[in-house]
N, C-alpha and C positions, 0 to 999 in steps of 0.2 A: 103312791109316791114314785113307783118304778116307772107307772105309767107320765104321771108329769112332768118326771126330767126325761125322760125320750123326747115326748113331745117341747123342749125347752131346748134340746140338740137339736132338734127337725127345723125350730123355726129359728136360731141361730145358724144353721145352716142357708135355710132360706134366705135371710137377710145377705148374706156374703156372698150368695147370688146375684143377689140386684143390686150389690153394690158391684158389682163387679160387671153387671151388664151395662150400669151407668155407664162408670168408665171406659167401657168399650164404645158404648153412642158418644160417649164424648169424646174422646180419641175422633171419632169417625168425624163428628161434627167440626171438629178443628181439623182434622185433615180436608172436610169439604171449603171449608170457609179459608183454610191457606190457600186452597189449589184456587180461588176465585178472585182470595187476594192478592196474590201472586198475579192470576191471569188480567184483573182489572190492572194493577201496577204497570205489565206490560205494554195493553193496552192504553192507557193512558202515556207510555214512558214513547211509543210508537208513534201516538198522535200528535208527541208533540217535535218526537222527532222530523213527523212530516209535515207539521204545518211550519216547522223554521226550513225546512227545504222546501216547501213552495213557495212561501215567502222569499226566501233566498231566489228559486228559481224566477218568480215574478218579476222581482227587480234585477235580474239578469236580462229579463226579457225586454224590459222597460228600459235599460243599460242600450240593448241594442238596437232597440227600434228609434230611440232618441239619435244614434250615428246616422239610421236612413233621415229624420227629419233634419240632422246637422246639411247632409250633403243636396236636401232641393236648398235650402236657404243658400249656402256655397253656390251650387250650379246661378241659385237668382242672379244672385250678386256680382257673379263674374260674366256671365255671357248676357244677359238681360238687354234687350236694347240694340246688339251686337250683329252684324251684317254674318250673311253663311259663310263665308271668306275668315270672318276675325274668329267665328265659333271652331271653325276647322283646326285657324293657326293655334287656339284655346289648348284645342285636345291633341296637337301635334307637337307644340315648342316650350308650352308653360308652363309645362311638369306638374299638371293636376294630382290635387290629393288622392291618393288608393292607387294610382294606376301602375306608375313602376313599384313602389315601393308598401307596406300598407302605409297605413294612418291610422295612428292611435292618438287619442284623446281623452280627459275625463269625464265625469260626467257627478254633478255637485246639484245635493238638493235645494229646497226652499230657502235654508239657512247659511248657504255658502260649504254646508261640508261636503267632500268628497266620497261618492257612496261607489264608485266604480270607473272600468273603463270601457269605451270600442272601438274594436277595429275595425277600419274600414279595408277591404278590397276591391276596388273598381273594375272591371273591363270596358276599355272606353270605345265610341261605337265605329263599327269599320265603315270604309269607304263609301259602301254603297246604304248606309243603314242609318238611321235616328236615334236608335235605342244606345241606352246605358245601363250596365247591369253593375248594381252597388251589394255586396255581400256585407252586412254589419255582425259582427260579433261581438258578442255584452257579457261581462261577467263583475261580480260584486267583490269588495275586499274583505270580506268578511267568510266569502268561502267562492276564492277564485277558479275552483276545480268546476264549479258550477258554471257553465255555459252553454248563453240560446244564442243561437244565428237564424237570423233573416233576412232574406235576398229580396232586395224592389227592381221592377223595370222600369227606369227613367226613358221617358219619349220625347221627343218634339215633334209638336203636330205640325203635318204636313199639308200641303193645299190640295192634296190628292186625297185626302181623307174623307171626303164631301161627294155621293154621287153626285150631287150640285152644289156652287156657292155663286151668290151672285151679288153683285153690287147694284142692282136695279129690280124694278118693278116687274114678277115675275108671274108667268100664267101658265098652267100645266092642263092641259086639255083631255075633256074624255077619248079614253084608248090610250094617257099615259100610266105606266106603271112602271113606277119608282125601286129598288130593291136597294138602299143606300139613303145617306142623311142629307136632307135637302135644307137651306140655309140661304137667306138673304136678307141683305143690308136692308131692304126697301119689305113692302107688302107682299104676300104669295095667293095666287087663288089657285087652290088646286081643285083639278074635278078629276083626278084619273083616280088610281089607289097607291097608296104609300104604304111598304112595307115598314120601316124606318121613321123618325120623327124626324118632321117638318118644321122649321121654327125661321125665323123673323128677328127683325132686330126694331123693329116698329111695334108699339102695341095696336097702335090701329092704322089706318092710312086711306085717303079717296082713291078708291080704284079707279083707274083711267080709262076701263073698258067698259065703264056702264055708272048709268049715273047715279044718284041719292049719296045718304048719308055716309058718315066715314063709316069702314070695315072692320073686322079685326085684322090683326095683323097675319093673320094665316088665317083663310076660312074659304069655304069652300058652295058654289052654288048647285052641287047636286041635290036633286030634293031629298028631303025636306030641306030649303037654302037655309044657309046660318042666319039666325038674329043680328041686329046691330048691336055693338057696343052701347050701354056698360052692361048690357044683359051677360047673363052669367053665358060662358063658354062650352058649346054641348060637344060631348064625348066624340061622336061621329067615328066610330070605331071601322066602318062601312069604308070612310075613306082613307082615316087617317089608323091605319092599322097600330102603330106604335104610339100615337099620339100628337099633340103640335105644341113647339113650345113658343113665348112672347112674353114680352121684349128680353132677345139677349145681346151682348154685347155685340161693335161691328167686326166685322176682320178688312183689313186693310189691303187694298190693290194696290195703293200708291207705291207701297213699300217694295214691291215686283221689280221695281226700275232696278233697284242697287243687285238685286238678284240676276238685271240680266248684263249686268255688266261685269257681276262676276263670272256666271256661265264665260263669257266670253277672251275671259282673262286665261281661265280653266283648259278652253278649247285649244287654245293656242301652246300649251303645255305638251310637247311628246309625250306620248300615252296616256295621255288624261281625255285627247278628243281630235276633230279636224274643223279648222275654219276654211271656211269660204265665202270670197269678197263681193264686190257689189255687180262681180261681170255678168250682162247680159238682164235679162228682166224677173231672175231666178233660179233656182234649180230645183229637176225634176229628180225625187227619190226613190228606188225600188229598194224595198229591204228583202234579203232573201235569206233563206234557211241554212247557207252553208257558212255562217256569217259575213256577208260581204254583203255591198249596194251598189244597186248600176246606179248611176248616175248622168244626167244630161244637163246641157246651160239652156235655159230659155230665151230664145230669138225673139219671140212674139205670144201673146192671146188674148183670146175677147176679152175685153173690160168687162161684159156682164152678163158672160155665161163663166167664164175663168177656164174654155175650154183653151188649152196650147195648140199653137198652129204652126209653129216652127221652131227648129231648136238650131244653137250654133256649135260646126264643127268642133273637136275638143281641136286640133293640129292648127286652123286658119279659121280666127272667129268671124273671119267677113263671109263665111262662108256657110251655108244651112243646109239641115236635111227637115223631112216632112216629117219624121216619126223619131221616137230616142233609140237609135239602133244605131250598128256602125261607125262612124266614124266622126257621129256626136256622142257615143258612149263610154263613160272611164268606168273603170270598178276600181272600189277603195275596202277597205276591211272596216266592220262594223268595231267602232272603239271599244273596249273592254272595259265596260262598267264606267263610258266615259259620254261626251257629249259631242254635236254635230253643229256648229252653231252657222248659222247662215245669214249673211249681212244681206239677206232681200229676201223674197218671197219665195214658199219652197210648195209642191207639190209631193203628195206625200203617199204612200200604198207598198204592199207588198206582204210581204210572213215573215215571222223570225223564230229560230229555235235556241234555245238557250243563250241567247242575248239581252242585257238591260242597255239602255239609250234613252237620251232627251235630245229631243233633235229641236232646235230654236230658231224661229225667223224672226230677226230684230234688224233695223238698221238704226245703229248707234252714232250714225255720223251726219247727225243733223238731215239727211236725209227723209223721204217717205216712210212714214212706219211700213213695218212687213209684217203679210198674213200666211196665213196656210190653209192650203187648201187638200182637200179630202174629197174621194168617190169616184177616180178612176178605175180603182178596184178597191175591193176591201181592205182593210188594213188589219192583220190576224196576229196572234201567238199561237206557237204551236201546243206550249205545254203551260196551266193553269194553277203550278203551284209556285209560283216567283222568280222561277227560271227565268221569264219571259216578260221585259217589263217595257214598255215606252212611254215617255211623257214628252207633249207636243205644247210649244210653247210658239206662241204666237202675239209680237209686239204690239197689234190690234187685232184683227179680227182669223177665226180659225173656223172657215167657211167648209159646207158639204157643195161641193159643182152643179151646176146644172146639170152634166152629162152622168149624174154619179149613178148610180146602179139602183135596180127599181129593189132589190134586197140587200141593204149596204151592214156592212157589221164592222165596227172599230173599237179595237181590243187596244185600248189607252187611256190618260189619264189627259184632257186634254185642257189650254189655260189661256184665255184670252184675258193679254194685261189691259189693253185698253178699249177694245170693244166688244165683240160680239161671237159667241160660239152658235152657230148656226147655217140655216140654209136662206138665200133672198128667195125674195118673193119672184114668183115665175108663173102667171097669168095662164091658167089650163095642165100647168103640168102636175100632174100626180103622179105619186110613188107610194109602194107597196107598206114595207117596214125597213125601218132604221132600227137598228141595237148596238149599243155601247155598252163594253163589258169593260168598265174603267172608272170614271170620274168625269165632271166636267165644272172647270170653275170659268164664271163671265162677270166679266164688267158691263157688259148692258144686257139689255134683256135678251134671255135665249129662245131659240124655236126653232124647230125641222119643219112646221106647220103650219097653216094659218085656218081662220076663222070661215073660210069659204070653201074649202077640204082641199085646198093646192099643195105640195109639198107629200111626207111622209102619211100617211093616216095610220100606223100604228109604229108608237114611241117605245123602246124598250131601254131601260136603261136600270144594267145591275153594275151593281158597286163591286168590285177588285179588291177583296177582303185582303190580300198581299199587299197593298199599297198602304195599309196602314202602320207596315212595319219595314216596309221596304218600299220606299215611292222610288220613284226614276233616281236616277245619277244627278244631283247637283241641282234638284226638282225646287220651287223657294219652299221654307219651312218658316214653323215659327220660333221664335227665339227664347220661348218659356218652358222647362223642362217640366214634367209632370209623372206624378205617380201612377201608372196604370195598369200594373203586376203586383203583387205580395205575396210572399209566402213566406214559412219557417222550415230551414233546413231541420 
């Protein structure tokens, strides 16, 4: 008996052990299972805190990028159409939105409600520049502390933005090599190499330098020669390094005229530029490093070399010297970020350091169009990061001399409105290399060369990556503003 209740204590004991060890796993297990639910809770309470803040932030963002599309529509609507003259008076007298003041505005969804607003801040573009810089700031009403900014760079493209553009039937010969975007109204045959894409505004067209079937609009006869259209268009990565694009839209030369009669409005402004009239047969220009330009008046020169053979006194114009020295020569100060316009024919050479300039030969007065001519010497910059800018505007044609130099180099963006950028034809004579470190835009077809090896036999022509944000002084542009920067502060 003594022994059965021990043993009835022993296992009454026992039991109050495992009840008691329960309780302790369960304790633990409820302490595991809070610390989880607790931690999921947070979790969960975190997820959702951040998905109503990126939601939030999203439509802050969509708040702000909505102000940059508000302001190209703005810019369409107000300048579109509009001469470089009315754009200027646009962003000088009209009191454009953003630019003194900000600009705020709503911004309302599908259903008409109000979900936010942005501010706009402008900087609108200086003198010598295209660009516009629009800062938009966006934020929601539902939690205005939340705000995203985003800055665009609005441009207007420029006619120096093309190592070539051309309004005519164009042919680029082996030994050219392009470093810039080539572009014509008409057919292109190119046989050099194009760093840059080549493109047309023809899908296809009969090349006039040989005969059969129509072409494509860019194609090219190094072997293997292009297929005819409608055969599919082959890669030719050999010539066309960036590619060829067809048919895209034209650009317009006609539109040049209102441009150059603004220039010349411009010129005539103290400190904007210098005019000079129709005296004599032209003038010769030296641009030089210290900013200044000699200058001389033309007496006389070959009609068909375009070499000068006399020049008139500056003091007694009935009177001549053989060379521009002495006492046919003025020096003037190179305008400051301004223009040169010249109502005749200019001859044109020299260096410049830290100088921008468009120097123009137009005669506006019912008179002979005026050319310009190039290759007494080379025409240089000293420094290659936009210090150094000129743009050579030429009423018809923007001719290289007969006499010009067997290594000619012109550091410009050059634009013949009505004819032709080029050298004539000259029966035996050959020259070295030509190189343009600029642009070149023509209304007819351009060439240093020809088919019999006369002229340049090797073409260099790199594109002036500075002119696409800084072309010349008062250079024509186009009048469509365009997005071609983005970023988020």
């Amino acid at each position: 008996m003594i022994f059965f209740s021990t043993n009835k204590k022993y296992f009454c004991q026992k039991m109050d052990n495992k009840k008691g060890s329960a309780l302790a796993y369960a304790l633990v297990i409820m302490a595991i299972v809070a610390i989880i639910l607790t931690s999921l809770l947070q979790y969960i309470s975190s997820q959702l805190r951040f998905s109503y803040s990126r939601g939030e932030r999203e439509q802050a963002f969509q708040v702000a990028e909505s102000g940059i599309y508000f302001y190209r529509w703005y810019l369409a609507h107000e300048v579109s159409g509009k001469t470089a003259q009315q754009i200027k008076t646009f962003w000088q007298d009209s009191d454009p939105y953003g630019v003194n003041t900000p600009y705020e505005a709503e911004f309302f969804d599908l259903e008409g409600g109000a979900i936010g607003k942005y501010q706009l801040q402008v900087q609108p573009p200086d003198l010598d520049s295209t660009i516009v810089m629009v800062k938009s700031t966006g934020w929601t009403y539902k939690d205005p502390n939340m705000k995203r900014t985003v800055q665009a760079r609005f441009r207007r493209p420029s006619w120096s933005e093309f190592a070539v553009a051309a309004n005519d039937v164009m042919r680029f010969g082996i030994g050219t090599e392009v470093y810039g975007k080539i572009h014509s109204n008409d057919g292109i045959r190119f046989d050099g190499i194009a760093h840059n894409i080549v493109s047309s505004s023809k899908d296809n067209y009969d090349d006039p330098d040989h005969s059969g079937g129509n072409e494509f609009g860019v194609h090219t006869h190094i072997a293997p020669t292009d297929p005819l259209p409608p055969t599919a268009v082959p890669q030719r990565t050999d010539v066309f390094k960036a590619g060829r694009q067809f048919p895209l839209p034209v650009i317009d030369f006609n539109g040049i005229l209102s441009d150059l009669n603004n220039i010349k409005v411009e010129s005539k402004i103290s400190g904007h530029g210098l005019y000079f009239d129709e005296t004599g047969g032209g003038r010769r220009i030296i641009l030089k490093t210290d900013g200044t330009f000699d200058m001389c008046t033309v007496h006389a020169y070959n009609f068909s070399s375009y070499n000068i053979t006399k020049y008139k006194k500056v003091s007694n114009l009935n009177k001549t010297c053989s060379t521009c020295s002495g006492d046919c020569l003025e020096t003037h100060t190179i305008p400051n970020n301004g223009v040169i316009f010249v109502e005749d024919n200019v001859w044109i050479e020299g260096t410049i350091n830290n100088s921008r300039v468009t120097i123009v030969a137009a005669n506006l007065n019912n008179g002979t169009p005026a050319n310009i001519y190039i290759g007494n010497n080379s025409l240089l910059y000293t420094n290659f990061n936009g210090k150094d800018i000129i743009g050579l505007i030429a009423q018809q044609d923007l001719s290289v001399i007969f006499d010009s130099q067997n290594n000619l180099t012109i550091d410009a963006a050059l634009l013949a409105q009505s004819g032709r950028v080029g050298r004539d034809y000259y029966s035996g004579n050959y020259k070295n290399s030509i190189t343009v470190n600029g642009s070149i835009a023509t209304n007819l077809r351009y060439g240093f060369a020809y088919t019999d090896g006369t002229g340049y036999d090797t073409r260099i022509l790199n594109f002036d990556n500075n002119l696409l944000y800084f072309p010349p002084p008062y250079f024509p542009t186009g009048t469509e503003y365009s997005i071609d920067l983005w970023d988020e502060l």
